[in-house]
N, CA, C and O atoms as a printed pandas DataFrame, in Angstrom:
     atom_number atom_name residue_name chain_id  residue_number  x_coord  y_coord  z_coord
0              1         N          UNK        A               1    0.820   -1.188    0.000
1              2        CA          UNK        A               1    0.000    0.000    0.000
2              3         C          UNK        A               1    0.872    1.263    0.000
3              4         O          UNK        A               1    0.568    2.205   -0.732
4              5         N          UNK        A               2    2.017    1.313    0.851
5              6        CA          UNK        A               2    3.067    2.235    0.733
6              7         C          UNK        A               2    3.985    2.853   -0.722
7              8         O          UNK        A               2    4.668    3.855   -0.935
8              9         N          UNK        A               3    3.561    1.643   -1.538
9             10        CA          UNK        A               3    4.442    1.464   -2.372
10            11         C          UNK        A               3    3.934    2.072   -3.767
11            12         O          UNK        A               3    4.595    2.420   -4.745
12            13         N          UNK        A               4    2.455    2.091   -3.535
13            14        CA          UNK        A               4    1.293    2.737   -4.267
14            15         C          UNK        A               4    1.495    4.416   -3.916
15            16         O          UNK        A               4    1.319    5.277   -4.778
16            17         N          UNK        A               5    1.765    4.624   -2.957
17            18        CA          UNK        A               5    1.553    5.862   -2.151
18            19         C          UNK        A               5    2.867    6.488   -3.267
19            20         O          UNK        A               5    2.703    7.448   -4.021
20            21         N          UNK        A               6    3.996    5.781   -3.157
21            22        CA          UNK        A               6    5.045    6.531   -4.017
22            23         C          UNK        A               6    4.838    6.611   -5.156
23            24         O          UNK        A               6    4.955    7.610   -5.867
24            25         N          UNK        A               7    4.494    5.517   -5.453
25            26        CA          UNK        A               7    4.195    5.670   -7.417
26            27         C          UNK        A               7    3.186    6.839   -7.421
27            28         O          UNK        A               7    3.391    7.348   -8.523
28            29         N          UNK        A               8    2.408    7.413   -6.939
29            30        CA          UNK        A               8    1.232    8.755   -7.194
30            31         C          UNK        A               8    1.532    9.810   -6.622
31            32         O          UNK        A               8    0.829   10.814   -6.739
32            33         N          UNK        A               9    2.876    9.772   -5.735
33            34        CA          UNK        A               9    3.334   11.285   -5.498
34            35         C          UNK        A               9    4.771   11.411   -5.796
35            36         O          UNK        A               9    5.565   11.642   -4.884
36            37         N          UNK        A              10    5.159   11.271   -7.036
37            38        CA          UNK        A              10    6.673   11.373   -7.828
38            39         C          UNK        A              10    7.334   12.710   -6.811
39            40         O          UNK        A              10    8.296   12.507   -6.072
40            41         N          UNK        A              11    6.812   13.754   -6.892
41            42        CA          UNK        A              11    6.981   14.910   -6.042
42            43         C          UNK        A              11    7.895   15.331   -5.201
43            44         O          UNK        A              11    8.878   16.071   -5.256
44            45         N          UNK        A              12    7.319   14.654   -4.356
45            46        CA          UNK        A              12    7.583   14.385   -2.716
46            47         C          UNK        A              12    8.949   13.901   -2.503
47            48         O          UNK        A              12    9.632   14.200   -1.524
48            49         N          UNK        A              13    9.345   13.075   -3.545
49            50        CA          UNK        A              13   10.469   12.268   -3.648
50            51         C          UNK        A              13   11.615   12.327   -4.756
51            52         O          UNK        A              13   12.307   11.369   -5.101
52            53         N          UNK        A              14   11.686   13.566   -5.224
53            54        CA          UNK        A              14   12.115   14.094   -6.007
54            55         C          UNK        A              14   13.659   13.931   -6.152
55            56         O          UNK        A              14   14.235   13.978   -7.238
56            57         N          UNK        A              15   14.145   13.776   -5.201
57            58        CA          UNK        A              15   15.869   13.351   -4.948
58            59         C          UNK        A              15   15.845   12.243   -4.390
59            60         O          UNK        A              15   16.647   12.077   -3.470
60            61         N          UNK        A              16   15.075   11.310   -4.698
61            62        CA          UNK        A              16   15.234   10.128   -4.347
62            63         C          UNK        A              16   15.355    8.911   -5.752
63            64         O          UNK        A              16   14.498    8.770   -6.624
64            65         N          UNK        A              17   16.766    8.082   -5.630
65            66        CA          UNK        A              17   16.649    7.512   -7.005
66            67         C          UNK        A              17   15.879    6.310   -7.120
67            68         O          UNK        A              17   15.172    5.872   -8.028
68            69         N          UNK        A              18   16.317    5.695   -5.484
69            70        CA          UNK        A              18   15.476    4.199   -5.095
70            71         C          UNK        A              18   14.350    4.280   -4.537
71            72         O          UNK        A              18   14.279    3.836   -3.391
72            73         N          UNK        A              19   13.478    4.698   -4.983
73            74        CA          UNK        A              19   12.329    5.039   -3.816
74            75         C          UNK        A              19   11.969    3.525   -2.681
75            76         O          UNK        A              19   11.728    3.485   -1.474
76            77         N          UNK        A              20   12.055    2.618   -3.538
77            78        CA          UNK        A              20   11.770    1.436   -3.082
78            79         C          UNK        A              20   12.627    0.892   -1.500
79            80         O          UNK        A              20   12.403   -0.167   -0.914
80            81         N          UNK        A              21   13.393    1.720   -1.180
81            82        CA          UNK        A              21   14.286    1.505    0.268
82            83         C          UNK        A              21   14.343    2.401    0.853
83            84         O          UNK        A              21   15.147    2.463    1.783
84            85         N          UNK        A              22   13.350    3.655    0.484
85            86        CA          UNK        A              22   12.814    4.479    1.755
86            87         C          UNK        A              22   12.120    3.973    2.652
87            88         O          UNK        A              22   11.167    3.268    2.319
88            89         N          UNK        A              23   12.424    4.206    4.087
89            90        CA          UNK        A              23   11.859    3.904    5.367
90            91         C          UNK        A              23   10.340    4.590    5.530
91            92         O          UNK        A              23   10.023    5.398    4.657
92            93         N          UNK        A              24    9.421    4.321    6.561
93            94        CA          UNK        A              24    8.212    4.679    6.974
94            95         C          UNK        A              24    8.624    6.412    7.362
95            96         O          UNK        A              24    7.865    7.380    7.308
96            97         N          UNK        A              25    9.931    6.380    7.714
97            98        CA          UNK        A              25   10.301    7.411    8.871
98            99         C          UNK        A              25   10.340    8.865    7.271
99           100         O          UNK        A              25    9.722    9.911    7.075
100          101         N          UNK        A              26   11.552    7.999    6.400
101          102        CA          UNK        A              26   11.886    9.296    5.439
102          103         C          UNK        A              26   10.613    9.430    4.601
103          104         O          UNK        A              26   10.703   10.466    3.941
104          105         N          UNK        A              27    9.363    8.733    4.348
105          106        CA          UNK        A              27    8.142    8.702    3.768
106          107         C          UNK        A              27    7.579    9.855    4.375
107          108         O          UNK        A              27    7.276   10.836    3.697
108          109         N          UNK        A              28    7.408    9.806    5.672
109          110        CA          UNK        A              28    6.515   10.792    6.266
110          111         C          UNK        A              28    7.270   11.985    6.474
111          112         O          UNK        A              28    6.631   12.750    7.197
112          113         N          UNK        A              29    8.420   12.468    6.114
113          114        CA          UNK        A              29    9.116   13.612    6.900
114          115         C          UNK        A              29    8.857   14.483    5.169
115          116         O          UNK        A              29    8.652   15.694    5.095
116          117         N          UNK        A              30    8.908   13.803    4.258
117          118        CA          UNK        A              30    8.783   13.934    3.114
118          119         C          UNK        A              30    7.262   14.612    2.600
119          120         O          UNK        A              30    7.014   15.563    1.859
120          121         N          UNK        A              31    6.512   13.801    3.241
121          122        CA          UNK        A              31    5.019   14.161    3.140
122          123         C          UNK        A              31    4.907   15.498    4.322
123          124         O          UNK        A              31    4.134   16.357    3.898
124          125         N          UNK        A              32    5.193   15.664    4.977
125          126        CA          UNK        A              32    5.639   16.657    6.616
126          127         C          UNK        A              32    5.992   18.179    5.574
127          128         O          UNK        A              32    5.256   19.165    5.518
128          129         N          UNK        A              33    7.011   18.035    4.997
129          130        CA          UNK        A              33    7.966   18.826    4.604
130          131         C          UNK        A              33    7.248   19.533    3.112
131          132         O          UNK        A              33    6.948   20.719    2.979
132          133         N          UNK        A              34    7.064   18.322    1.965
133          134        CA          UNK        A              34    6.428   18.692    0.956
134          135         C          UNK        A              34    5.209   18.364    0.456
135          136         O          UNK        A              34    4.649   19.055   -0.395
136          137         N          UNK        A              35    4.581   17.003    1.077
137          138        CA          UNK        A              35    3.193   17.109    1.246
138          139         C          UNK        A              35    2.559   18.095    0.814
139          140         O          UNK        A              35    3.208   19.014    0.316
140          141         N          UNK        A              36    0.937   18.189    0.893
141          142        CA          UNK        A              36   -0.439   19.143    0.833
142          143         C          UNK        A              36   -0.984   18.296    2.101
143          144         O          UNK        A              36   -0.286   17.415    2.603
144          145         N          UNK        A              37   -2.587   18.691    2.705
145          146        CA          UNK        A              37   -2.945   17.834    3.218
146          147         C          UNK        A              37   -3.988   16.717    2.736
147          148         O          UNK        A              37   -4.731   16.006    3.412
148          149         N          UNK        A              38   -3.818   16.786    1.442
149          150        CA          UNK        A              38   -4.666   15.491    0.805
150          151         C          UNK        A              38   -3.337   14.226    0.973
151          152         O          UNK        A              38   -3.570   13.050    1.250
152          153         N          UNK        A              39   -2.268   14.672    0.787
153          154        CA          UNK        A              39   -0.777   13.738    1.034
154          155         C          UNK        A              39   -0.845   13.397    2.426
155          156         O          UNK        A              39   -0.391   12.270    2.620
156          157         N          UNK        A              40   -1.235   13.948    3.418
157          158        CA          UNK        A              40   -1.190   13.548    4.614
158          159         C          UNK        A              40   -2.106   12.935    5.078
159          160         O          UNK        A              40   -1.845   12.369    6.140
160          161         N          UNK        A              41   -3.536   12.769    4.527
161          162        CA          UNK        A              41   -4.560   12.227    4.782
162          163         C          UNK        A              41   -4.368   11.179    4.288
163          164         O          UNK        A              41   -4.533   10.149    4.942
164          165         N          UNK        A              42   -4.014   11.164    3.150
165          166        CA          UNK        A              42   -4.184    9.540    2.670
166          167         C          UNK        A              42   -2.827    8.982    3.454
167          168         O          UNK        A              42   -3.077    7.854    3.879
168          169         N          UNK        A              43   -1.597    9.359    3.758
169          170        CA          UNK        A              43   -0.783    8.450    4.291
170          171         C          UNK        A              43   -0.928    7.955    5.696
171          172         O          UNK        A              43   -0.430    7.050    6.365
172          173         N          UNK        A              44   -2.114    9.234    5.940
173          174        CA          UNK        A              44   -2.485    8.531    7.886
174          175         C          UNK        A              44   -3.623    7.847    7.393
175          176         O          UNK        A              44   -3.527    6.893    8.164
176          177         N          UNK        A              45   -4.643    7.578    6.704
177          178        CA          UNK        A              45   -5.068    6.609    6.006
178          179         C          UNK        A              45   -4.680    4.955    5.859
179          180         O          UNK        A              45   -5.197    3.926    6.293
180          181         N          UNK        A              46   -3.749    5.188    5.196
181          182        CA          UNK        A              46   -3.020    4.061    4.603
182          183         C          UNK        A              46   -1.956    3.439    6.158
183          184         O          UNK        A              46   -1.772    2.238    6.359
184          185         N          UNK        A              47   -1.599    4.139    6.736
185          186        CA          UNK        A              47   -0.633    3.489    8.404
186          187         C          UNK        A              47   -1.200    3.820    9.361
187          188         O          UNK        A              47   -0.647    3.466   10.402
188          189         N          UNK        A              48   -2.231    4.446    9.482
189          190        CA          UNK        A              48   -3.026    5.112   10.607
190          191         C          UNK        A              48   -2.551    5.783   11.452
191          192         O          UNK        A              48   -1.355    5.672   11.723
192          193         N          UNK        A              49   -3.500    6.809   12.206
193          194        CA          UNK        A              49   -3.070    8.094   12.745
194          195         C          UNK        A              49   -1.961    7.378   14.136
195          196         O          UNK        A              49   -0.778    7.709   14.061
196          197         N          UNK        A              50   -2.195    6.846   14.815
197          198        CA          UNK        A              50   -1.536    6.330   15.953
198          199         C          UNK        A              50    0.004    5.718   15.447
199          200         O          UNK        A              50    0.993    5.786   16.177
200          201         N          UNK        A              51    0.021    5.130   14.110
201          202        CA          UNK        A              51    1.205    5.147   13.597
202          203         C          UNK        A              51    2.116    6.282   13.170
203          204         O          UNK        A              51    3.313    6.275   13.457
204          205         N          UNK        A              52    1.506    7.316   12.442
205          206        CA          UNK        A              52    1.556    8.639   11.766
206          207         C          UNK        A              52    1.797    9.312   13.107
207          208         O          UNK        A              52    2.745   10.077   12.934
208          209         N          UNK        A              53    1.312    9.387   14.546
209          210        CA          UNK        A              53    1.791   10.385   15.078
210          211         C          UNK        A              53    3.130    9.638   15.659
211          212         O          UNK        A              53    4.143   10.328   15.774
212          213         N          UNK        A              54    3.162    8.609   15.935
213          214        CA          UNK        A              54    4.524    7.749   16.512
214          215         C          UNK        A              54    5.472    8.243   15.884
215          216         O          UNK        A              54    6.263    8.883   16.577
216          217         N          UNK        A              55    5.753    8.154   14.437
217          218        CA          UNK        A              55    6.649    8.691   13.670
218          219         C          UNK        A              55    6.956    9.891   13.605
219          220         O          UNK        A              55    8.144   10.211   13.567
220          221         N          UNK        A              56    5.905   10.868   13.576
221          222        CA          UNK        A              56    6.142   12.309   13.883
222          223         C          UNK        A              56    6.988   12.839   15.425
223          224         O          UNK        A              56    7.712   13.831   15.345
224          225         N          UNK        A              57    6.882   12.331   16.379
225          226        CA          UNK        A              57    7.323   12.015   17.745
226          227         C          UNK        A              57    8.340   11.754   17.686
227          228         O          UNK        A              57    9.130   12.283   18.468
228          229         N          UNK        A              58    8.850   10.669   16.576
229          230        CA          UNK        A              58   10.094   10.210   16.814
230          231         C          UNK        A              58   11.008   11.144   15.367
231          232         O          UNK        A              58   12.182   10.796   15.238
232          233         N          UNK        A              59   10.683   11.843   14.729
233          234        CA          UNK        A              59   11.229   12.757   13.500
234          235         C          UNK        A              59   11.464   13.711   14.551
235          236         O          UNK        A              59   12.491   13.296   15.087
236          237         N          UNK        A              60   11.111   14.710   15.126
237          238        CA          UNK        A              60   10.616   15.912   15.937
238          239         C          UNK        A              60   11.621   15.916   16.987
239          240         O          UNK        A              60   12.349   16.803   17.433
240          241         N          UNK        A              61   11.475   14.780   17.240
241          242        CA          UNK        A              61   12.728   14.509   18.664
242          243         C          UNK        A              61   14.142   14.325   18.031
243          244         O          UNK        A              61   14.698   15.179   18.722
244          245         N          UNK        A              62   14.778   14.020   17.521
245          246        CA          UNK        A              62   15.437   14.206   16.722
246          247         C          UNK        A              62   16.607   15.015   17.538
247          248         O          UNK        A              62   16.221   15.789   18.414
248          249         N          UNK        A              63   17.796   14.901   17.338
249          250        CA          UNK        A              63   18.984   15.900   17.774
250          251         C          UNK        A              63   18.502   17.084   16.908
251          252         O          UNK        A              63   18.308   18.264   17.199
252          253         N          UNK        A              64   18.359   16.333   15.641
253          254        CA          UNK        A              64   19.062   17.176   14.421
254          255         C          UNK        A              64   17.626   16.976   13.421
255          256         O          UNK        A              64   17.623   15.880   12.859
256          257         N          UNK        A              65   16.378   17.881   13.104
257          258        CA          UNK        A              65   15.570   17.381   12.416
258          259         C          UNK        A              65   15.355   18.450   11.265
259          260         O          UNK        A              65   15.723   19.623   11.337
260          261         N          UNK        A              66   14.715   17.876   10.216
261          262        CA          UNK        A              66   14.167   18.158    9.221
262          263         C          UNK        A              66   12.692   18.855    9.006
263          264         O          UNK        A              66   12.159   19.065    7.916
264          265         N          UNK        A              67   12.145   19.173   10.345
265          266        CA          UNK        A              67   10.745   19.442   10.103
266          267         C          UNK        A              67   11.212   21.072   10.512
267          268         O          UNK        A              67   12.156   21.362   11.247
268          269         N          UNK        A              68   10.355   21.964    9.880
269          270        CA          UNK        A              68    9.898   23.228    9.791
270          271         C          UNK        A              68    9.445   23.650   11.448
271          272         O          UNK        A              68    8.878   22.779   12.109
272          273         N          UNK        A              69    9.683   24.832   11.993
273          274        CA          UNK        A              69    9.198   25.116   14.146
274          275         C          UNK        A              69    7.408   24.928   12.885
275          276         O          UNK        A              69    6.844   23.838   12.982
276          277         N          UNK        A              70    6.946   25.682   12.175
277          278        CA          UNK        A              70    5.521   25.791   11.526
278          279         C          UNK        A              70    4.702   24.224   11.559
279          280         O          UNK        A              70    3.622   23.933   12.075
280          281         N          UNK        A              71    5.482   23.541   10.950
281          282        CA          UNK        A              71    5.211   22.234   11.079
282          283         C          UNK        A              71    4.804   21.495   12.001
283          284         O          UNK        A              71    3.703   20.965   12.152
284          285         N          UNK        A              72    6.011   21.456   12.822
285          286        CA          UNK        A              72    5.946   20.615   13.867
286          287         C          UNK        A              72    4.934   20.966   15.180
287          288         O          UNK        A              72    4.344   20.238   15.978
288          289         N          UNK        A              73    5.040   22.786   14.977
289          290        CA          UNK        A              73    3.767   23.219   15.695
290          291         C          UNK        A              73    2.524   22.885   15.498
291          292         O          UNK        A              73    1.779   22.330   16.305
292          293         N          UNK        A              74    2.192   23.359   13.977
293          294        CA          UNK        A              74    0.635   22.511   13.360
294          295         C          UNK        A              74    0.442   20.966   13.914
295          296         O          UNK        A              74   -0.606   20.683   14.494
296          297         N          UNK        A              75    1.369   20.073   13.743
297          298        CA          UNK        A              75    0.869   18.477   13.763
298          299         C          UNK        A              75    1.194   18.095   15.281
299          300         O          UNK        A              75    1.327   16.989   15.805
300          301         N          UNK        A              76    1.275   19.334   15.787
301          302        CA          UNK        A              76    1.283   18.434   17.415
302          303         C          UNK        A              76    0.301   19.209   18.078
303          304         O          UNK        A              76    0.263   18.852   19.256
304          305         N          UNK        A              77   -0.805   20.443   17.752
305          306        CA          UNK        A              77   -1.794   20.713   17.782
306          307         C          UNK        A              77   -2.592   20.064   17.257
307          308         O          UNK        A              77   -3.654   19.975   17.872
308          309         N          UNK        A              78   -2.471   19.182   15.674
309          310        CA          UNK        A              78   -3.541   17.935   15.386
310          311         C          UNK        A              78   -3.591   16.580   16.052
311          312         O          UNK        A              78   -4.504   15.783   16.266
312          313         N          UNK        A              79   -2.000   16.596   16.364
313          314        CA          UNK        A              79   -2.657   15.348   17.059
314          315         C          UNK        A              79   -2.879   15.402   18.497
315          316         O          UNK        A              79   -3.539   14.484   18.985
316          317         N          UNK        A              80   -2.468   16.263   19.208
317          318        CA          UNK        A              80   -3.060   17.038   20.624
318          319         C          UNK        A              80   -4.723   16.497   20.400
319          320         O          UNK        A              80   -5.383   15.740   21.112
320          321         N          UNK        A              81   -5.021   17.053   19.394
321          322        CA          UNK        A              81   -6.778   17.619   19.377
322          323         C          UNK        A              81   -7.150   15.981   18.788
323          324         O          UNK        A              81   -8.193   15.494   19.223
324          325         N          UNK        A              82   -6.735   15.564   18.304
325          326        CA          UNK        A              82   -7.343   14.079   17.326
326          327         C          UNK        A              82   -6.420   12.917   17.549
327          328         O          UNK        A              82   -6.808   11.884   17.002
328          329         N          UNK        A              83   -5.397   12.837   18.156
329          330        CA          UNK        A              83   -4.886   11.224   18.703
330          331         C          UNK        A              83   -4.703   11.528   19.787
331          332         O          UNK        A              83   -3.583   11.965   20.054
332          333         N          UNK        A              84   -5.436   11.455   20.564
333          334        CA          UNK        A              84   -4.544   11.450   22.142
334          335         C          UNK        A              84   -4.305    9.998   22.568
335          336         O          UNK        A              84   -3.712    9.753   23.618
């Protein structure tokens, strides 16, 4: 199902040559970063929100991360309000 998810958002993954040995982790930081939220719906869709926020938790925490202060503010007010 993941694998579907890449083949329909070329985008997202734009510097990526293997898509096929991206992790759950670089999938979602990807969708986080360059996503819309129709990209984010369907990927908490497809792994579900309790998975989707695990990963966000563990991107965020991070020494050293890749997510936007905008970002990481928005999706921990969504999932504040919708996964507790």
């Amino acid at each position: 199902m993941v694998k579907n998810f890449l083949a329909d958002k070329p985008y997202l993954f734009w510097s990526v040559k293997d898509k096929d040995k991206l992790s759950l982790e670089a999938i979602l930081e990807a969708v986080f970063n360059y996503g819309d939220w129709q990209d984010f719906l369907k990927a908490e869709r497809i792994l579900g929100r309790k998975k989707v926020k695990q990963i966000f938790n563990k991107l965020k925490n991070r020494r050293r991360t890749n997510l936007r202060a905008k970002t990481v503010n928005f999706f921990e007010l969504y999932f504040s309000k919708y996964a507790r």
